[in-house]
N, C-alpha and C positions, 0 to 999 in steps of 0.2 A: 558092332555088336549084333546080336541075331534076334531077331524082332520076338523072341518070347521071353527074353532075358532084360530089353532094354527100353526106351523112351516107348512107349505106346503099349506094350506086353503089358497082362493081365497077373502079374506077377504076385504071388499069394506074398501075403502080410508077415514078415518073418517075425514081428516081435509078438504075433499071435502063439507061436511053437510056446511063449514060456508064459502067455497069460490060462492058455488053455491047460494047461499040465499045472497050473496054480503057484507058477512059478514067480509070477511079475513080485517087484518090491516095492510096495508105498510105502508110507509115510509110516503109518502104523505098523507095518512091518517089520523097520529097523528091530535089529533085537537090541533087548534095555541095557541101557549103558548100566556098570555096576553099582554105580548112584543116584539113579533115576528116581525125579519125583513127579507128582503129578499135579498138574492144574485143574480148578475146578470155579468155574462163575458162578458168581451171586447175580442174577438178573431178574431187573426190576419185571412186577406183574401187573404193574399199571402202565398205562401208555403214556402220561403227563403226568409229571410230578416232581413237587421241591422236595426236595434230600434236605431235613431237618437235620437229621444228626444220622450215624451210622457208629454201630456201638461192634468192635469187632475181641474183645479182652475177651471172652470166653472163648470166642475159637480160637484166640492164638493160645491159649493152654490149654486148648484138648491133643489128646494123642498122636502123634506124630506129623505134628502142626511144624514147620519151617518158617512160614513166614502169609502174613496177610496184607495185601491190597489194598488200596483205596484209589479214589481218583484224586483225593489230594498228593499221592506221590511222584502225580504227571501232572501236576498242578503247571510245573513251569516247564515243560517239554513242548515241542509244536504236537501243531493236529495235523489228522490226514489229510491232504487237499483234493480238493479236484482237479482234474485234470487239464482243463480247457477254462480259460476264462472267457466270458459272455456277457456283450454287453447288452443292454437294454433298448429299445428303438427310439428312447430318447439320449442314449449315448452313455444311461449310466450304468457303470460298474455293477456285476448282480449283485449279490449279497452272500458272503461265502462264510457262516458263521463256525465255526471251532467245532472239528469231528475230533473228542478228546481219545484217550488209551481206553480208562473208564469213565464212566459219566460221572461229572464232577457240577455239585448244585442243580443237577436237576436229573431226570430222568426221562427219555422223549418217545419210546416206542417200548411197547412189551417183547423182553428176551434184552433191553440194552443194560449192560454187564456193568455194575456200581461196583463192585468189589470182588478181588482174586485169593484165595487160596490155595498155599504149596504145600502138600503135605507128602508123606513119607509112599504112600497108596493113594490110588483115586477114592477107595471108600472112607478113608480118612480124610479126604478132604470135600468129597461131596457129605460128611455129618459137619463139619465144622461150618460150611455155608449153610447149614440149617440154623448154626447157632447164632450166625450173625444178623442182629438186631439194626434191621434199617429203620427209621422213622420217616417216610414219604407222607407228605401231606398231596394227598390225588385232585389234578384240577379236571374241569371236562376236557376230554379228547378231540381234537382236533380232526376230522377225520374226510370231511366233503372237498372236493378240493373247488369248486367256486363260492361255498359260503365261507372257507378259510380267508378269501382275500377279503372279505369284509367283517371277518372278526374282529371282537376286541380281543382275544386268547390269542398268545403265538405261541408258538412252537421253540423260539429261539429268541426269549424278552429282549436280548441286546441288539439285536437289528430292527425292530419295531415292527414287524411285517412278516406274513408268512408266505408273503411274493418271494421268490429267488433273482426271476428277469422274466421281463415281458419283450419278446426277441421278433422282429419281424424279419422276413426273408422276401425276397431281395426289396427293402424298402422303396426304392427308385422305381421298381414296378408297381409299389401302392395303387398308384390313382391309374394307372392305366390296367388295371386290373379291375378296380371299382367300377371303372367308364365302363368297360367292356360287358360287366355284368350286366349294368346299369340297360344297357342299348342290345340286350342278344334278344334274340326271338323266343330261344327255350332258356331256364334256368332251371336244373334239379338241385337239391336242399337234403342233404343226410345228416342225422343228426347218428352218431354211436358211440360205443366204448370198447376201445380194444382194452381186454381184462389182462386183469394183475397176474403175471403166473411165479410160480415155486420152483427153480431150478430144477430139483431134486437131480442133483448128480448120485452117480452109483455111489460112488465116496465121499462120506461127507470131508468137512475139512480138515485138518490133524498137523501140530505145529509143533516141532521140540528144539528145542534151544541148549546150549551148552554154550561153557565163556572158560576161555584159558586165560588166569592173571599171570603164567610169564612172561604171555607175550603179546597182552590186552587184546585178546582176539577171539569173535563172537563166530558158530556157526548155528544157522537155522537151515532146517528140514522143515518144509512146509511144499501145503499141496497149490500149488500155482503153475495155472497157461503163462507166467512174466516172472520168471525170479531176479531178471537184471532189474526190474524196474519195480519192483519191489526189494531190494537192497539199496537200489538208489530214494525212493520215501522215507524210508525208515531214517539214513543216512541223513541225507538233506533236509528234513521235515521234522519226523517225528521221534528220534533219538537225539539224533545229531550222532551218532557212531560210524567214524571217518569208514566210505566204502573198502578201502586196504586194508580194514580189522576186521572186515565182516562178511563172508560167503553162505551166500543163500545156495540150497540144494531143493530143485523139487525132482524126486525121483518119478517114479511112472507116478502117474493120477488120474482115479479114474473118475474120466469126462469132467467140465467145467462148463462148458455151454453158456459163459461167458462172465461165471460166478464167480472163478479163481482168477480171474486177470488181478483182481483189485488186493490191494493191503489190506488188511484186516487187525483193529485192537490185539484181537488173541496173540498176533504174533511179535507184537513188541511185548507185550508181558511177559510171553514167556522169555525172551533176551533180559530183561529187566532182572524177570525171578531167577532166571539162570546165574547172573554175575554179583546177585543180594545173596544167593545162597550156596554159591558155590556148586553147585550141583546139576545137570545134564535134566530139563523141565519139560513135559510134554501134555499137550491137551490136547484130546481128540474130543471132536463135537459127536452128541448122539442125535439123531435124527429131529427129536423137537427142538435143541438151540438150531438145526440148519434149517425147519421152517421159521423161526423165528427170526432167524440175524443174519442169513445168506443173503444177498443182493436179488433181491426181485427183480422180474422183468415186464416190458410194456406200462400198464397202467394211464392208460390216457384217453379224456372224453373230447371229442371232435364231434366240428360241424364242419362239413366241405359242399362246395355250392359245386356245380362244373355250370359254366354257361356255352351253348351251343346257336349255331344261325339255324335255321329252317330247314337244310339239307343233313344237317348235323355234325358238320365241322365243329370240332373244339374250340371255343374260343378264351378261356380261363377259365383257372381252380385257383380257387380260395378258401383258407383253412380257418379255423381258428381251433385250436388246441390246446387244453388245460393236462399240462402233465404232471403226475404225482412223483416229485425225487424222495418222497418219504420223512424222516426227523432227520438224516445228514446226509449232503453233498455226498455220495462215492465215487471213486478216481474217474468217471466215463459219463456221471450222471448228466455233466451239463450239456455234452458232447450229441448224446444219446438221442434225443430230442428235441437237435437244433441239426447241425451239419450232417450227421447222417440221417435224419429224417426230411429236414425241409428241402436237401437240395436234390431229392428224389422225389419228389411233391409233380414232378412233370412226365415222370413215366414211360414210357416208352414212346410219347406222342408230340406231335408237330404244335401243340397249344403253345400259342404267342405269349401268352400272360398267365403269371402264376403269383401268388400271394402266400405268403405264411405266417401265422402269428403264433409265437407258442407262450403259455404263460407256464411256465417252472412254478411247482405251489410245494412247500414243506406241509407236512401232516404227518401225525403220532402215528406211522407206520415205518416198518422197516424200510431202509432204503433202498431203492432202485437203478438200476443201472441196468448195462447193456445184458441182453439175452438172445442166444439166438438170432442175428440178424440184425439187430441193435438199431431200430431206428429205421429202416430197411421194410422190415415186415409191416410195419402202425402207417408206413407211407405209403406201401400198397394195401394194402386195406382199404384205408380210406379212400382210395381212387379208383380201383379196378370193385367196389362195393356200388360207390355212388356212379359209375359207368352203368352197370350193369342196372342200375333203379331209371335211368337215361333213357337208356336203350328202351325199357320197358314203357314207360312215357311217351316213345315215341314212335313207339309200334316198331322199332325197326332191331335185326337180329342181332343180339350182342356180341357175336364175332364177327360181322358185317361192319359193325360200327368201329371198334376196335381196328379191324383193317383200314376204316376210311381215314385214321387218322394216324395211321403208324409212321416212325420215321422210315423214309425208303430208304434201300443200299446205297444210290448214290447220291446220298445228302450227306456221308460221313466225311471228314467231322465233323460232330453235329452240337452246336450249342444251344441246349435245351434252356428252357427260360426260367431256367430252379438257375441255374449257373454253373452248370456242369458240361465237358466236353467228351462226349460220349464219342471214342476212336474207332469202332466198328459194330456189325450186329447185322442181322436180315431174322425180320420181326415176324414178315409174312412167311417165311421160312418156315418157321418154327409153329408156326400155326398150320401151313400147308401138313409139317410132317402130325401133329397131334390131331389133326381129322384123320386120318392116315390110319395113323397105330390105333385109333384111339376105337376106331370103328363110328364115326359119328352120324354115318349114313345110315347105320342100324340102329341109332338110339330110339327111331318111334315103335320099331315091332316092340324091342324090350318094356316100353312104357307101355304096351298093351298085355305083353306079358305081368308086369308087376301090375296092371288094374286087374286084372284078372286074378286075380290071387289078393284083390281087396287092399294093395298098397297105392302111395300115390308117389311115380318116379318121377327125379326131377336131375336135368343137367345144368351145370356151373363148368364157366369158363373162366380163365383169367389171363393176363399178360404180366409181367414184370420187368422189372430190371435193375438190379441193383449195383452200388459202389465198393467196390472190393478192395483190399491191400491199400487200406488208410496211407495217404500222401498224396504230394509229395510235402519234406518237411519245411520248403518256404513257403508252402502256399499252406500247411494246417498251421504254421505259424503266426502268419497274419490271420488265422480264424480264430487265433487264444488259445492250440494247444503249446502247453509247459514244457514239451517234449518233442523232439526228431520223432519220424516216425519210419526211418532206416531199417535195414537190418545187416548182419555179418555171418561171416566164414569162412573158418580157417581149414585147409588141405594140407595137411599133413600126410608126406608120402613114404612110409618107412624105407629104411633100407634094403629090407629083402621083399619089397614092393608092395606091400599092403599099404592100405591107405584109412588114416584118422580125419571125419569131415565132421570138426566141431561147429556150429549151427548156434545161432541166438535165438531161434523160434524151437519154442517145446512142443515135444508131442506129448497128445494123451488121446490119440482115438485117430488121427489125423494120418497115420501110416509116414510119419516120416524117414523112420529106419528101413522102409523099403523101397520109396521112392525118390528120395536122395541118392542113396546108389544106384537107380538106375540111370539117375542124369548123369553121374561123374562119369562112370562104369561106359554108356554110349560115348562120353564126350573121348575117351583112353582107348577106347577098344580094349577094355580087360574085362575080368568077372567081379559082377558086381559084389559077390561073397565074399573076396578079401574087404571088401570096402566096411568100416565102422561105422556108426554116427554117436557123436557125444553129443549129449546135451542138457540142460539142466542145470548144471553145475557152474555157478560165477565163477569161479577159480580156474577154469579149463576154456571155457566158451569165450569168445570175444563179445562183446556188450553187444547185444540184438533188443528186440521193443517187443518177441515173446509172439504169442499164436491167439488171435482172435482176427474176428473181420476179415477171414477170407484169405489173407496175406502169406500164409507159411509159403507155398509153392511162389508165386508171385514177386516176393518181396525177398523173401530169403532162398527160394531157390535159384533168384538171380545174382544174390551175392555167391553163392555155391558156383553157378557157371562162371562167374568172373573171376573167381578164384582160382578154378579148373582150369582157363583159358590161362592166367599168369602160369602156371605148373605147368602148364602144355610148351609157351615160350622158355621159359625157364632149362626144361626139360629137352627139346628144338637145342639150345643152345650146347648143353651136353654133348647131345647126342653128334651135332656134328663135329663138337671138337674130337669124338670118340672116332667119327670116321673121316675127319678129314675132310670136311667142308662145310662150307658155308652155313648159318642157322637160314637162310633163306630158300637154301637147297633142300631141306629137311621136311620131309613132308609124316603124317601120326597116320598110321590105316590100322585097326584091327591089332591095335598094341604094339605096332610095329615102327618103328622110325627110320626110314630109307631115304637116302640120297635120289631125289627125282630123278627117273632115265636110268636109274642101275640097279642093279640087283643086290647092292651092299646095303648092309639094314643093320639095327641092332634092335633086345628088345626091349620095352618098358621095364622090365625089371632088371635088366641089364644096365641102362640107364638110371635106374634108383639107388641100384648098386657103389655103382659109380659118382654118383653124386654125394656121398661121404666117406668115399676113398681118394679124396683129389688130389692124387700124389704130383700128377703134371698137371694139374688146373693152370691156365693162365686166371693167375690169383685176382689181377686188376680187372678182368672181361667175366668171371663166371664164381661167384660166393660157394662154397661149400652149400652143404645141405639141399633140399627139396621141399620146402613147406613156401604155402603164399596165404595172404590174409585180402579177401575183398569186404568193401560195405558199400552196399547198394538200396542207395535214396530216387525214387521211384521216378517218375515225369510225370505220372497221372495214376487217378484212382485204373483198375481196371470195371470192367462192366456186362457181367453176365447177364445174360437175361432169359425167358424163357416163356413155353407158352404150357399152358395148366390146365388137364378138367377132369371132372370128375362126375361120376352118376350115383345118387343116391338112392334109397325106399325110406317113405316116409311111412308108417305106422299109424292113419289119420280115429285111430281110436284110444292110443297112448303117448303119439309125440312123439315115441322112439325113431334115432334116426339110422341107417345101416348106412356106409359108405361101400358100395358095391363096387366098383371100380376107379381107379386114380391113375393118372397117365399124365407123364412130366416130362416134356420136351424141354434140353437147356443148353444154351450154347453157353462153353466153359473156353473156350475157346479150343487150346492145343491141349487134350488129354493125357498126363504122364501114363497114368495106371488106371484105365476106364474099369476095372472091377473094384477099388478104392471107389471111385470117385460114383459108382453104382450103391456102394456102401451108403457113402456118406448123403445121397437124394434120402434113401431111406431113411435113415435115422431122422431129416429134417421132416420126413412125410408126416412119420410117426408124431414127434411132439408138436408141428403143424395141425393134424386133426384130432389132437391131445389138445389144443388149444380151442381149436373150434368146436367141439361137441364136449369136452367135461372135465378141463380143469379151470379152476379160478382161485386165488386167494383171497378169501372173504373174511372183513374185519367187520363188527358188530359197531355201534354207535361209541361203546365205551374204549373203542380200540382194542378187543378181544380176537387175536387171529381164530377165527371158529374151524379153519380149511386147513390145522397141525398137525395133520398126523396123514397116513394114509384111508385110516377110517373116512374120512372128510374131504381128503383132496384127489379127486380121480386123473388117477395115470392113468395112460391108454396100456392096455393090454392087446395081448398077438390078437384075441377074436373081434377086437375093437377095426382092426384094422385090415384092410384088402391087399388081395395083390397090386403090387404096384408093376406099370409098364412106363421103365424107363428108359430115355433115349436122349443119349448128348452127342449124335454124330453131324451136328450143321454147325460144328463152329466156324465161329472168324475168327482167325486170332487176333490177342491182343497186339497190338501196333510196335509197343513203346515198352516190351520187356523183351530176353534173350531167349525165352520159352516160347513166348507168344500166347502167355496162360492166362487166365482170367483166379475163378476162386469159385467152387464149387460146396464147399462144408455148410452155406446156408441156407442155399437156393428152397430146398426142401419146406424147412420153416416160414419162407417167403409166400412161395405161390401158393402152397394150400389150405390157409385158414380161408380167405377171401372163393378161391373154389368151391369149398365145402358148402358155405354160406351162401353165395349164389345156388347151386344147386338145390338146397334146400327151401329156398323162397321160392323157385320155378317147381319144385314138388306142387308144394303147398298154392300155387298159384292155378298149377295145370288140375287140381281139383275143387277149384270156382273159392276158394279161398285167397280175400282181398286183404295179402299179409306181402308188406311190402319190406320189411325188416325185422329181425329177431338181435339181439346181441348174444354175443359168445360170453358163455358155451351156450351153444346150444341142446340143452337138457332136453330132455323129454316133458316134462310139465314147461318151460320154457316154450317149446312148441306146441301144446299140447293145449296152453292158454291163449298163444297165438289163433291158433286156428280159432276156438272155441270163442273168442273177443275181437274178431275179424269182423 
């Protein structure tokens, strides 16, 4: 293939052609079935509370009323689980209490949905939940997460406790962790909070159901990154409706950023109300139920010690960290905040000893789950945060020190002492090139420039590295995940040579309809245009684990090549019975299949042709047809990593902070589509210094989300944000896949919260202001008080 069409080419985003002309189709898009009703929730407005009674007789006889909800109707149905189970570091089981359909005897966070109505229109049935008469009797809200574990109030009466698990990482390293600290010459001490954020995808989430009683068979349309494994919950858990009656569809959706992986109540009710009412049931959420009952991310207050010798070798981190899962367990929560945060706890660096404690705490807020990076981002924070407070301690420069302890090239592979085997990387690299681009040897004129204009500039650096394409599934197996963490794909090669490349990783932002063909498309030597991608659809796709954590290219684009690779032998075998020799003889160039040493060839679609014409087949050596199915279970996480900085102006009369430039070196390793994978830095840049300078979810004492609306929770906008100079041309590749790809969709959100916030402390330092930490966001009166109480 011709390098602007195939693996490496900057190849434009072809399913952009129909988002951009307003073509794409979500969820809400469908047009209405001709019996279509509508769902509408009753959700409680207190954050804690016993459901005395719930009086629903007058709205099921208003106006085009079909049928009313309770959570006693899922009274005896399972609840949603989590996903991972996690035990405690005294070996006990956490506490996994009942995530109902509706909430049934109690009520645990404000926006949690008591009761469902199906009426004929949504205004018919958003008046009928006005009529419905709950009796909640409101307790205090639960809402601190360290004075929660010494409450007498829970969250969840029947487990006694608003502990989930108290988890240490890697226990065996306890005490030689403690020793270490115990005996180092320097020890830094950071105490912070990486803050609560709000998904806010472009689309909220939207679910409609329909049930055929001829042939007991359920379909849902719903917005979900995972529809196999959200048919499989529903199925095994919380319906119990055998997976062969039930096809999940999620068509495009737009962005999830890690909110759509998970089940959601909404969408068993509407299956529920679908097969009680005969009728095709749809609820789309409006922008306050998705502040209220979307899956949050982050949420967690740490202390991280680092201790170093006298020269400033690292010699152990140690955590301890209070994470909020919210009032219910969601599919990733426990996950979130144990194995993809602790065993990243070691970072890019040669540190012998590492420690993790994480205490999982329930509180009358919405639940939490992974976002963005999952676990990934809250581990560098804390480490590349309290480095950089080290460095300043010790008088020495914070990319000097960072170098002095990085893993070299040839130490790989490298068993860092979180327990992870990191297969490639050159750390100095990545930093050589971010002084580089970044212009680092000009940053003191610019900070003469911005004194001079009465601001105060400051530079933030950082490293990273994170765990990509979750696996493999015997080793997350023995960590307590429920699930493989696999994926598949089937190649389907028509017979007048087009090809169908059905996938179990969905897209919604990820370019997979364009970078999928370019892998098959180079692997054939054809155009990648004939090539399809299905996806989404349980009923077509082979069972995949769906698209978060970095995985789609890695994980499923390696079942894609192995599937390509069966199709290729397959197709080898044709071909030479087509010309009379050997499959051995058969060599694939540029679409062509030729007898090596001759000039007899035939072509790809000559060959597809013929492979559902097989009037001479030798029947016993060669099947009819052209399709092959791979599922590809990983060997190892992969592992991006990357070097980050950025220059700010600090404002030292109102706190304002301006991010003036950002520069993000990242080895991804082997690049399918560098203008994709350009994209997607951006996008994580973006809700990165959305995280560090001004959004947060803030809940009041009484459990009143106050940050619901856009009025109150700041997005970043285009003027918020700079240009960014990105650069991923130093990879390694990864080792142990057929791409050699690592995962690049998160890096963004990773490296630059922790940038931003260094940067800003060395503002604020470099103008005699003895301000050694701010938490995020960093607001402007946030700063502003900083300085001013320094």
């Amino acid at each position: 293939m011709p390098k602007d069409t195939g693996i490496g080419a900057s190849t434009r985003r072809r399913e952009d052609v129909r988002f951009l002309k307003g073509k794409g189709q979500y969820t809400d898009d469908i047009p209405p079935a001709h019996d279509q009703a509508a769902a509408v929730f009753a959700r409680s407005t207190v954050a804690n509370g016993v459901i005395k009674s719930i009086d629903t007789s007058v709205a099921e006889s208003m106006p085009g009323v079909l049928a009313v909800f309770t959570g006693a109707d899922f009274a005896d149905v399972g609840g949603n689980p989590a996903g991972w189970l996690i035990n405690s570091r005294d070996g006990e089981p956490m506490k996994e209490p009942k995530r109902p359909v509706l909430a049934h005897g109690k009520v645990r966070h404000v926006g949690d949905a008591y009761a469902a109505v199906i009426a004929e229109t949504e205004k018919q049935a958003r008046d009928a939940v006005e009529a419905i008469e709950a009796d909640i009797e409101e307790l205090p809200a639960i809402m601190d997460v360290k004075a929660a574990l010494t409450s007498d109030n829970f969250v969840h009466d029947e487990i006694g406790t608003n502990q989930c698990f108290d988890w240490g990482w890697i226990e065996d390293n306890r005490r030689a962790t403690d020793d270490a600290i115990k005996g180092a010459a320097h020890v830094t001490t950071l105490e912070l909070v990486n803050n609560r954020l709000v998904p806010n995808a472009m689309e909220p989430r939207c679910s409609m159901a329909s049930y055929k009683e001829s042939s007991d068979e359920y379909t849902l349309h719903t917005t979900s990154q995972n529809p196999h494994l959200t048919r499989l919950l529903i199925s095994a858990f919380v319906m119990g409706i055998p997976e062969n009656k039930l096809t999940v569809i999620a068509p495009d959706v737009g962005g999830g950023f890690g909110s759509k992986i998970y089940h959601y109540g909404e969408e068993a009710l509407v299956l529920a109300a679908a097969k009680r009412v005969g009728r095709t049931v749809k609820w789309t959420s409006d922008r306050t139920e998705a502040f209220l009952t979307d899956a949050h991310g982050r949420d967690h207050v740490t202390t991280i010690e680092l201790a170093t010798d006298a020269e400033g070798n690292f010699l152990a981190f140690r955590t301890e960290t209070y994470a909020n899962v919210g009032a219910y367990l969601s599919n990733f929560a426990t996950a979130t905040p144990t194995f993809l945060h602790g065993t990243l706890m070691a970072g890019n660096y040669t540190v012998p000893n590492v420690y993790v404690n994480v205490k999982a705490v329930f509180t009358n807020t919405a639940p939490v789950d992974a976002y963005r990076g999952a676990g990934r981002p809250e581990a560098t924070y804390s480490l590349e945060r309290v480095i950089d407070k080290c460095a300043r301690e010790l008088g020495m420069d914070p990319i000097a020190l960072r170098r002095k302890n990085f893993i070299k090239p040839d130490q790989y592979p490298f068993a860092s002492a979180a327990g992870l085997e990191y297969d490639s990387g050159n750390y100095d690299a990545l930093m050589d090139k971010m002084e580089e681009v970044a212009d680092v040897a000009g940053f003191a004129e610019r900070r003469k420039a911005s004194e001079a204009k009465g601001l105060l500039r400051g530079f933030g650096v950082n490293a990273y590295v994170e765990a990509c394409g979750i696996a493999p599934s015997n080793l997350v197996g023995v960590l307590g995940s429920r699930v493989g963490l696999y994926d598949a794909a089937t190649v389907r090669v028509n017979a007048t040579g087009n090809l169908s490349v059905m996938v179990g990783a969905h897209s919604h932002g990820q370019g997979h309809e364009t970078v999928f063909p370019q892998i098959v498309a180079d692997m054939l030597g054809i155009d990648a245009q004939s090539i399809d991608i299905v996806h989404g659809d349980t009923s077509k796709i082979p069972f995949g684990m769906g698209t978060y954590g970095s995985r789609s290219l890695a994980v499923c684009g390696s079942a894609v090549v192995r599937a390509t690779e069966k199709i290729i032998a397959k197709a080898k075998k044709i071909a030479g019975h087509m010309l009379e020799a050997a499959e051995t003889d058969i060599e694939l160039k540029d679409g062509q299949f030729s007898v090596v040493g001759t000039n007899k060839g035939v072509s790809f679609g000559e060959v597809a042709l013929k492979a559902y014409i097989p009037h001479n087949f030798p029947i016993e050596d060669i099947e009819p047809g052209l399709e092959e199915t791979a599922f590809y279970d990983p060997a190892n996480f992969t592992f991006p990593s990357g070097a980050y900085c950025c220059e700010v102006e600090v404002d030292p009369d109102t706190g304002k902070v301006r991010v003036d430039r950002m520069t993000a070196v990242d080895d991804f390793g082997n690049v399918m589509n560098p203008m994709i994978v350009t994209g997607q830095v951006h996008g994580g840049l973006g809700q990165g210094i959305g995280q560090a300078l001004l959004e947060a979810a803030r809940y009041n004492e009484d459990g009143q989300l106050e940050s619901a609306s856009y009025m109150d929770y700041a997005m970043p906008r285009a003027d918020d944000l700079p240009f960014y100079i990105v650069d991923h041309g130093q990879g390694t590749p990864c080792t142990h896949n057929p791409l050699g790809a690592k995962g690049c969709g998160e890096a963004g959100a990773i490296g630059s919260p922790p940038t931003v916030v260094n940067a800003v402390i060395d503002a604020l330092q470099s103008g005699g202001k003895n301000v050694t930490h701010i938490d995020m966001p960093l607001t402007p009166h946030r700063v502003w008080s900083a300085m001013n109480n320094a």
